[in-house]
GUMARZA-349600 format. One line per field, with one value per residue (C-alpha): residue number from 1; residue in one letter; x, y, z. Coordinates in steps of 0.5 Angstrom, whole numbers, plus 500, padded with zeros to 3 digits. Each point is the difference from the previous one (the first is absolute). Layout:
! GUMARZA-349600
num [NUM ...];
residuo [a ...];
x [X ...];
y [Y ...];
z [Z ...];
! end
This chain:
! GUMARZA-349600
num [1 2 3 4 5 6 7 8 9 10 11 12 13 14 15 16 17 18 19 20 21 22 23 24 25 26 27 28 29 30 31 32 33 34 35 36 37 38 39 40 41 42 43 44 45 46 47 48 49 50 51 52 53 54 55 56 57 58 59 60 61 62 63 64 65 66 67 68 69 70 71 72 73 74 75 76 77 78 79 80 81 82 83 84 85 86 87 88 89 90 91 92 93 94 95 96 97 98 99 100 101 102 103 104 105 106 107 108 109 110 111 112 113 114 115 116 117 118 119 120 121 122 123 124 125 126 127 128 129 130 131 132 133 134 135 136 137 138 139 140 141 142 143 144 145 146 147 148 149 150 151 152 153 154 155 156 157 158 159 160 161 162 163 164 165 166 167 168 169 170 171 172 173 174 175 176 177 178 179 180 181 182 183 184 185 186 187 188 189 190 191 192 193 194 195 196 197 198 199 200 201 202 203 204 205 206 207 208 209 210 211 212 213 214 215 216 217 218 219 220 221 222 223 224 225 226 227 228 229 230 231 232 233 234 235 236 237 238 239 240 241 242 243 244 245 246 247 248 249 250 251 252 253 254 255 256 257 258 259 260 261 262 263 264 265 266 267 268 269 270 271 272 273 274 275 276 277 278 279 280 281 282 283 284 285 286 287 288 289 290 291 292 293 294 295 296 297 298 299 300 301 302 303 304 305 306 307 308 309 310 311 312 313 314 315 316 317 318 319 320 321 322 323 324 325 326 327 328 329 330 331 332 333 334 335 336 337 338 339 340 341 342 343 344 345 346 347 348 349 350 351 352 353 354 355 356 357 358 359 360 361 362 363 364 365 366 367 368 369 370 371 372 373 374 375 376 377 378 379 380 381 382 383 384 385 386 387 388 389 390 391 392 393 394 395 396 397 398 399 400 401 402 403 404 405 406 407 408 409 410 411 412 413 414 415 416 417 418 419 420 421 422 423 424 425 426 427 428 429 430 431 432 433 434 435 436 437 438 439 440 441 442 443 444 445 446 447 448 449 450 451 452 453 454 455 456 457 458 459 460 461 462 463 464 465 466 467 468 469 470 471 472 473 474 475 476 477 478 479 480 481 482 483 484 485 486 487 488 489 490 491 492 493 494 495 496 497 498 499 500 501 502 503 504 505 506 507 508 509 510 511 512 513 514 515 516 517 518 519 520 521 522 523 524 525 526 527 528 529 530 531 532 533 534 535 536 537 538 539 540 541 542 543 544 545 546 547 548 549 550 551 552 553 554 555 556 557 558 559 560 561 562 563 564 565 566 567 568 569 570 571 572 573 574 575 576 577 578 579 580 581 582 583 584 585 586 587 588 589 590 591 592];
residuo [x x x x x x x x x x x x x x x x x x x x x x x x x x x x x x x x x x x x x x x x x x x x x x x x x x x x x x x x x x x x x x x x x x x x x x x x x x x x x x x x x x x x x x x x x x x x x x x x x x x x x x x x x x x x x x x x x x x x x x x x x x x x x x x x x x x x x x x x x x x x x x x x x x x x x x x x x x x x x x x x x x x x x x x x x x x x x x x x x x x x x x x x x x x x x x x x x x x x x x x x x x x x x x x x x x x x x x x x x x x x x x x x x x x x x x x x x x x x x x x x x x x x x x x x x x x x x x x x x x x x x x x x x x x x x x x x x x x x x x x x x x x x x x x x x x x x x x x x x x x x x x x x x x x x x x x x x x x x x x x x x x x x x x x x x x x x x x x x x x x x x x x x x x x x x x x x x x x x x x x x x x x x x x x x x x x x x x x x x x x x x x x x x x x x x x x x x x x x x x x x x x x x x x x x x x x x x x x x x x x x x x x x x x x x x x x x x x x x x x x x x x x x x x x x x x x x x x x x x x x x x x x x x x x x x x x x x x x x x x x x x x x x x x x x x x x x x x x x x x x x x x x x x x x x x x x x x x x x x x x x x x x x x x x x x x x x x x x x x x x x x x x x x x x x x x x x x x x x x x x x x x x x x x x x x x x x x x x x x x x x x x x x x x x x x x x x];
x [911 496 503 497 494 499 502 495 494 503 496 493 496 493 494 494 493 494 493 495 497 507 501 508 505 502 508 500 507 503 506 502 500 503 497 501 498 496 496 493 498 497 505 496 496 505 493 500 498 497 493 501 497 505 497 504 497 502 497 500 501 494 501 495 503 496 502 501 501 504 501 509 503 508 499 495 502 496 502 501 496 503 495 503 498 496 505 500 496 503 495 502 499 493 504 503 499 503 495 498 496 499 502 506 499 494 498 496 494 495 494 496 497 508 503 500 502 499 497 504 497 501 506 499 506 505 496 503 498 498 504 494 499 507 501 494 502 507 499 496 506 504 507 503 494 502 507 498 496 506 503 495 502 502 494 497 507 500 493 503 505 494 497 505 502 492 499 498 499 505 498 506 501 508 502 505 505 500 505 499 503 494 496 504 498 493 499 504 496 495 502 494 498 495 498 505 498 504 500 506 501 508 504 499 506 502 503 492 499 505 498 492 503 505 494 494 502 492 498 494 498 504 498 504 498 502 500 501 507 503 503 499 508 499 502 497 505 500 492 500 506 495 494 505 502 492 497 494 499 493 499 504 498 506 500 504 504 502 508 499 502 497 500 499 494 501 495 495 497 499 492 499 506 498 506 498 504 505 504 504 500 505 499 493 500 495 500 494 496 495 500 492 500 505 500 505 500 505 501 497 506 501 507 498 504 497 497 494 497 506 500 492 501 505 495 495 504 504 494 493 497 499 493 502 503 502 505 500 504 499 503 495 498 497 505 501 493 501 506 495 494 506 501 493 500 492 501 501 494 502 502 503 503 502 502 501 497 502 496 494 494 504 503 493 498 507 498 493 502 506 497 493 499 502 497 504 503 503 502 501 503 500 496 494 493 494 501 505 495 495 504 502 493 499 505 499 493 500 507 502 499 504 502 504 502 502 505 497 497 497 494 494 494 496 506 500 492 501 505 496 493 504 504 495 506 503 502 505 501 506 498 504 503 496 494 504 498 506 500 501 504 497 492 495 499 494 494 498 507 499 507 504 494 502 507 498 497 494 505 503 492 498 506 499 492 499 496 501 494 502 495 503 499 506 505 504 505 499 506 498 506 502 495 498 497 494 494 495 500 494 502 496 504 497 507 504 505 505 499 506 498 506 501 494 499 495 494 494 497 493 502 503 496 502 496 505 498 506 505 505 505 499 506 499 506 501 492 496 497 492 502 503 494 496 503 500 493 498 504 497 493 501 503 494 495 504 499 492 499 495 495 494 494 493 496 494 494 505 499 507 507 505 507 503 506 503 500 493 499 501 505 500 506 499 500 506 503 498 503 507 499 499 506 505 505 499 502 507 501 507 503 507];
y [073 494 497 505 501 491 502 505 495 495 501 502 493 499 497 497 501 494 503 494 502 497 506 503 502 507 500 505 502 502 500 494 499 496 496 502 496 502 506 499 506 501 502 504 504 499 498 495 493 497 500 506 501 504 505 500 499 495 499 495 500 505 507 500 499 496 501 495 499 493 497 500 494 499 496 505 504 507 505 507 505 507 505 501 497 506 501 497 502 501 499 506 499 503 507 502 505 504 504 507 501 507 507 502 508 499 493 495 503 501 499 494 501 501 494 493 496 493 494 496 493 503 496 493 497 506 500 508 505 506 506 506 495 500 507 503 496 502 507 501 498 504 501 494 496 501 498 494 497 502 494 494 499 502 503 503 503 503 503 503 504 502 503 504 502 502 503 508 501 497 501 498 499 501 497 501 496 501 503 504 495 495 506 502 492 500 508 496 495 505 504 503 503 506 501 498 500 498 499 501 497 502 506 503 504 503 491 499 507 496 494 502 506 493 495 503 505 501 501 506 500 498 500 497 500 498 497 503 497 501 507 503 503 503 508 505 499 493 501 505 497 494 504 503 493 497 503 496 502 501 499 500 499 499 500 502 505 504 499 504 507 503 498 503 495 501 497 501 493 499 502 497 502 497 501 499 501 507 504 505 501 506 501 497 501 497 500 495 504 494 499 500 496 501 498 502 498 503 497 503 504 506 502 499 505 499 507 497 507 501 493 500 506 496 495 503 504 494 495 504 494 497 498 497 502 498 503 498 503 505 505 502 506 506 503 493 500 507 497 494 504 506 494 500 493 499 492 500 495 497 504 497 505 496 501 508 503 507 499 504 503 505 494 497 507 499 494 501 506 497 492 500 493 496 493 498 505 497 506 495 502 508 505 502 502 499 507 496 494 506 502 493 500 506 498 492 498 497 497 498 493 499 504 497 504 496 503 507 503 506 496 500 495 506 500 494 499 507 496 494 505 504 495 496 494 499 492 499 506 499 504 496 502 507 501 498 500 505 496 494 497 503 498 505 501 499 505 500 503 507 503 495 502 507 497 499 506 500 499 494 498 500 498 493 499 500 497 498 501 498 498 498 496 498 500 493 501 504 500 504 494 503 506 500 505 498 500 497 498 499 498 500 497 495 499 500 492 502 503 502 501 498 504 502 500 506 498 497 495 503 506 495 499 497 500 496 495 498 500 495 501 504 501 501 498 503 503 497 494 503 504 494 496 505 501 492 501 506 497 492 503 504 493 497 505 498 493 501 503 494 503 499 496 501 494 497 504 508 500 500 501 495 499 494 497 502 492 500 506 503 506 505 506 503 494 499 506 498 493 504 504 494 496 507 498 501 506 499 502 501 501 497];
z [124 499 505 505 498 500 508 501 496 505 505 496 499 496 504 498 502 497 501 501 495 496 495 498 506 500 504 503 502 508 503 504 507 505 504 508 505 506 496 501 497 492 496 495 505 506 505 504 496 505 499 495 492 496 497 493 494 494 492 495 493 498 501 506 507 505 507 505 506 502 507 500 500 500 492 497 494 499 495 503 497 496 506 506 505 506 504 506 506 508 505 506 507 503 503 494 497 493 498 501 507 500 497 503 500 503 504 500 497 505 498 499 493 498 504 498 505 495 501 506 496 493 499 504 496 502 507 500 506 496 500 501 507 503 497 505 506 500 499 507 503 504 498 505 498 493 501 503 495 495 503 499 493 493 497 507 500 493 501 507 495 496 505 503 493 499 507 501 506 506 508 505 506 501 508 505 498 493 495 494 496 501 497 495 498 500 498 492 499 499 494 499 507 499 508 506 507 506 507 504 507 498 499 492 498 493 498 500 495 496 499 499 495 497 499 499 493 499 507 500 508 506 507 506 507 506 507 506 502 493 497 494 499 493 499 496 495 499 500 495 495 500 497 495 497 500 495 500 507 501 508 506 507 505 507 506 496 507 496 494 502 494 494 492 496 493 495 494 501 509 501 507 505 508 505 507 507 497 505 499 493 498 493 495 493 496 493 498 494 500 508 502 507 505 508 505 507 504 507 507 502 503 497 493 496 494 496 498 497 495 498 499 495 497 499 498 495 497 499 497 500 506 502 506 506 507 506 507 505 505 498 494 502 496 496 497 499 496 495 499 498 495 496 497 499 496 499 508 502 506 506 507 504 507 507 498 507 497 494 503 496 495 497 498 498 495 498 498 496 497 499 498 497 506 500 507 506 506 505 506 505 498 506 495 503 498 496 495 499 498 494 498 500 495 496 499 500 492 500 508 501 507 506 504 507 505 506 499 507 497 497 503 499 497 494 499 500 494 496 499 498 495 497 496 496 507 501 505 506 505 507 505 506 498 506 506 506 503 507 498 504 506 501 501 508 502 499 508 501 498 503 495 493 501 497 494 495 495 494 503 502 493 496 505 499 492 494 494 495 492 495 494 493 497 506 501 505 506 506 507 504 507 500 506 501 496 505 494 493 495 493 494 493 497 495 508 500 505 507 504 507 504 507 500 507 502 494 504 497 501 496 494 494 493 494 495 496 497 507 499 505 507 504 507 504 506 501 505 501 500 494 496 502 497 493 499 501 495 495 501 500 494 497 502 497 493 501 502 493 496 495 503 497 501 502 495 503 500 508 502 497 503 499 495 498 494 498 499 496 494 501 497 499 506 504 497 503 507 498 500 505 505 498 501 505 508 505 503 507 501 507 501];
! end
């Protein structure tokens, strides 16, 4: 026993320390280290010894330690303190980050008062780029430009993962030749993706369903368009499976779904459902009680064998929420329009009803008395007459604020004039291709032939030479492309930016008067030259007159006003108003 304990002491020897000041050594106890050569480094706090000061600290004979720092030298003698020594610090390289940079549920915050981007010359030892810096730049990439930048170096490549990990929101456009597994792979770095966009220049097909639905558990909206060379194969039943399994889907927006056949959607969370190109559908069940905005396009054919009656009495029977509705298709008639209106939906808010030439008069005179709250009504397309856009009038005047009635021949300039009299909140109206000249295509013949004018009838006469008067303070937007039937146009809105004016072939620039202060955009594609030069002139003098508006000044003796830069006197609060009308953006005149 004494033997092994004399060999275990063996290897501890004393060491002394004299201080200058010749007081008593404390011996001071290590363990004995052996001598390797070629270490340049200290052996106490594994620094470098090459102009290094050891941070240890030594004590005398007194109880009060004193702190010294000597330079190393290979016969120095220091007594190593009790305290443990910092710990060792790691200089990192200037693209490493280990720290949070954003908040992985909701990204890197957005706002500049919560964002802290560093100071990039904070740390000049480290010489670090800071990480707010690197996370804002690489979050505006795209999803190939991201990819890239994963590649330069370690640090970018860890900041590259934390933001496909911290990525809501993903837009993608998938190419010919690619394959779903390269999706799959991009849709997993992305755990956390809400709202997903793709744009398919290939065939999607019920693989594609199953890799969203595999990578993407808390999807809420999906939309997939296509190109015009890609097909969209996926059937009604895969389409409805998939609804079933994405609990949280919220929003569905897919194109090109002439392949579904029929389909049964059962959901509790879907609130936006927009389907475009259907064909043919045999069967539609909708079971979406929090549905409040659905939008079905169907395709331009004649042999369309869908039931579009049955289905829309479903709808509004098996979704009662619903506030936003949208058909197209050429078979909308008035039976649909009554099993629409039957369901008695008091939320609908927004109407369009497009392309139906059998919704007449009595389908406006059912929705007026079924829906008396509507803010938006688009009858594009449909056979009403001025007659119908009176009871729009009568019943809308406080809540309608755009009309939109494009493709309807049945409407005169006499109704549209009624429509922007009686409706005080109107901001957009669509009449486009509505006061048309029936003869297009044939010009008038001359007026010395009177054998070819008995040709044409008194109706044909008036519905070619019409004017348009509107007056109104709060209309935006106003569409009149292809009314070539127009004959004059004198317009006084003084809240109107966008005119369409488009096809106007028979307005005559003498008989054409704009009143519109705030106009933006004119678009005069396909009108005369001489019609063309004179909205270029209305709009710039009016844009001139804003300009010429300087507070004026009487001159010393109070004999004349005169007009002075706003630089040279005081402005006043009205003044400033006129300042801010001038610096308003010029009319554009768009003719391509």
């Amino acid at each position: 026993m004494q033997h092994r304990r004399h060999q275990s002491q063996s290897h501890v020897f004393p060491r002394r320390l004299t201080t200058p000041g010749g007081a008593g050594a404390i011996i001071v106890s290590e363990p004995k280290r052996g001598k390797k050569r070629g270490s340049y480094t200290c052996g106490r706090c594994g620094l470098p010894k090459k102009g290094h000061s050891c941070y240890v600290s030594i004590t005398t004979d007194t109880n009060s330690p004193i702190t010294s720092t000597p330079t190393h030298a290979p016969d120095s003698s220091v007594a190593v303190s009790a305290t443990r020594p910092p710990p060792t610090r790691h200089f990192r390289r200037a693209l490493s980050f280990d720290e949070d940079v954003g908040d992985v549920n909701g990204g890197f915050p957005e706002d500049e008062d919560d964002l802290d981007l560093g100071d990039p010359v904070a740390d000049p030892e480290s010489g670090r780029f800071p990480a707010g810096c690197l996370w804002e730049i690489l979050r505006r990439l795209p999803p190939a430009g991201l990819l890239a930048a994963a590649s330069v170096c370690k640090g970018w490549r860890e900041t590259a993962k934390r933001l496909w990990r911290a990525a809501e929101e993903l837009r993608l456009r998938v190419p010919a030749r690619a394959q779903v597994g390269l999706v799959g792979s991009v849709l997993q770095k992305c755990p956390g993706i809400v709202r997903l966009s793709l744009r398919m220049e290939s065939d999607v097909d019920a693989t594609m369903l199953a890799c969203i639905a595999f990578s993407c558990p808390n999807l809420e909206s999906m939309e997939i368009l296509k190109s015009d060379t890609a097909i969209n194969r996926i059937t009604g039943d895969e389409l409805g499976r998939f609804v079933v399994d994405k609990r949280c889907l919220k929003s569905l927006k897919m194109e090109g779904c002439s392949n579904l056949g029929g389909f049964v959607l059962c959901s509790s969370s879907l609130s936006t459902l927009w389907l475009s190109d259907l064909y043919s559908l045999s069967k539609t069940v909708f079971n979406c009680p929090n549905l409040n905005e659905i939008s079905l396009e169907f395709s331009c054919q004649e042999n369309d064998s869908t039931d579009l009656a049955t289905m829309v009495d479903g709808l509004g029977r098996n979704c009662p929420r619903l506030q936003n509705i949208h058909i197209a298709s050429v078979r909308l008639s008035h039976s649909v329009v009554l099993a629409l209106t039957a369901a008695q939906l008091r939320w609908l808010r927004m109407l369009s009803l497009v392309l139906g030439s059998e919704i007449t008069d009595a389908s406006v005179a059912a929705i007026a008395s079924s829906n008396p709250n509507l803010e938006l009504l688009d009858l594009s397309g449909s056979s009403i007459s001025d007659s119908g856009i009176g009871m729009i009038c009568n019943v809308f005047p406080e809540t309608l604020s755009r009309l939109l009635l494009a493709l309807c021949p049945n409407i005169t300039s006499s109704g549209i004039q009624f429509a922007t009299a009686q409706l005080p909140l109107l901001e957009l109206m669509d009449c486009g291709m509505t006061i048309c000249d029936p003869n297009s295509q044939n010009p008038i013949p001359d007026e010395s032939s009177d054998s070819e004018l008995k040709h044409f009838s008194n109706t044909k006469l008036h519905l070619i030479h019409q004017k348009l008067i509107i007056k109104h303070n709060r209309l935006k937007k106003l569409s009149l492309w292809g009314c070539s039937g127009l004959d004059a146009l004198y317009l006084n809105c003084p809240a109107l930016n966008d005119l369409n004016l488009n096809s106007c072939k028979n307005l005559h620039p003498e008989r054409l008067l704009l009143q519109c202060p705030t106009l933006e955009s004119v678009h005069a594609s396909g009108c005369q030259e001489l019609l063309i030069g004179t909205i270029e002139h209305q709009v710039s003098d009016d844009f001139s007159a804003m300009e010429n508006l300087l507070p004026c000044k009487r001159l010393a003796d109070g004999s004349k006003r005169v007009r002075v830069p706003h630089f040279l006197s005081a402005q006043s609060y009205d003044d400033d108003k006129k300042q801010r009308r001038v610096e308003r953006r010029q009319c554009n005149v768009l003719v391509n």
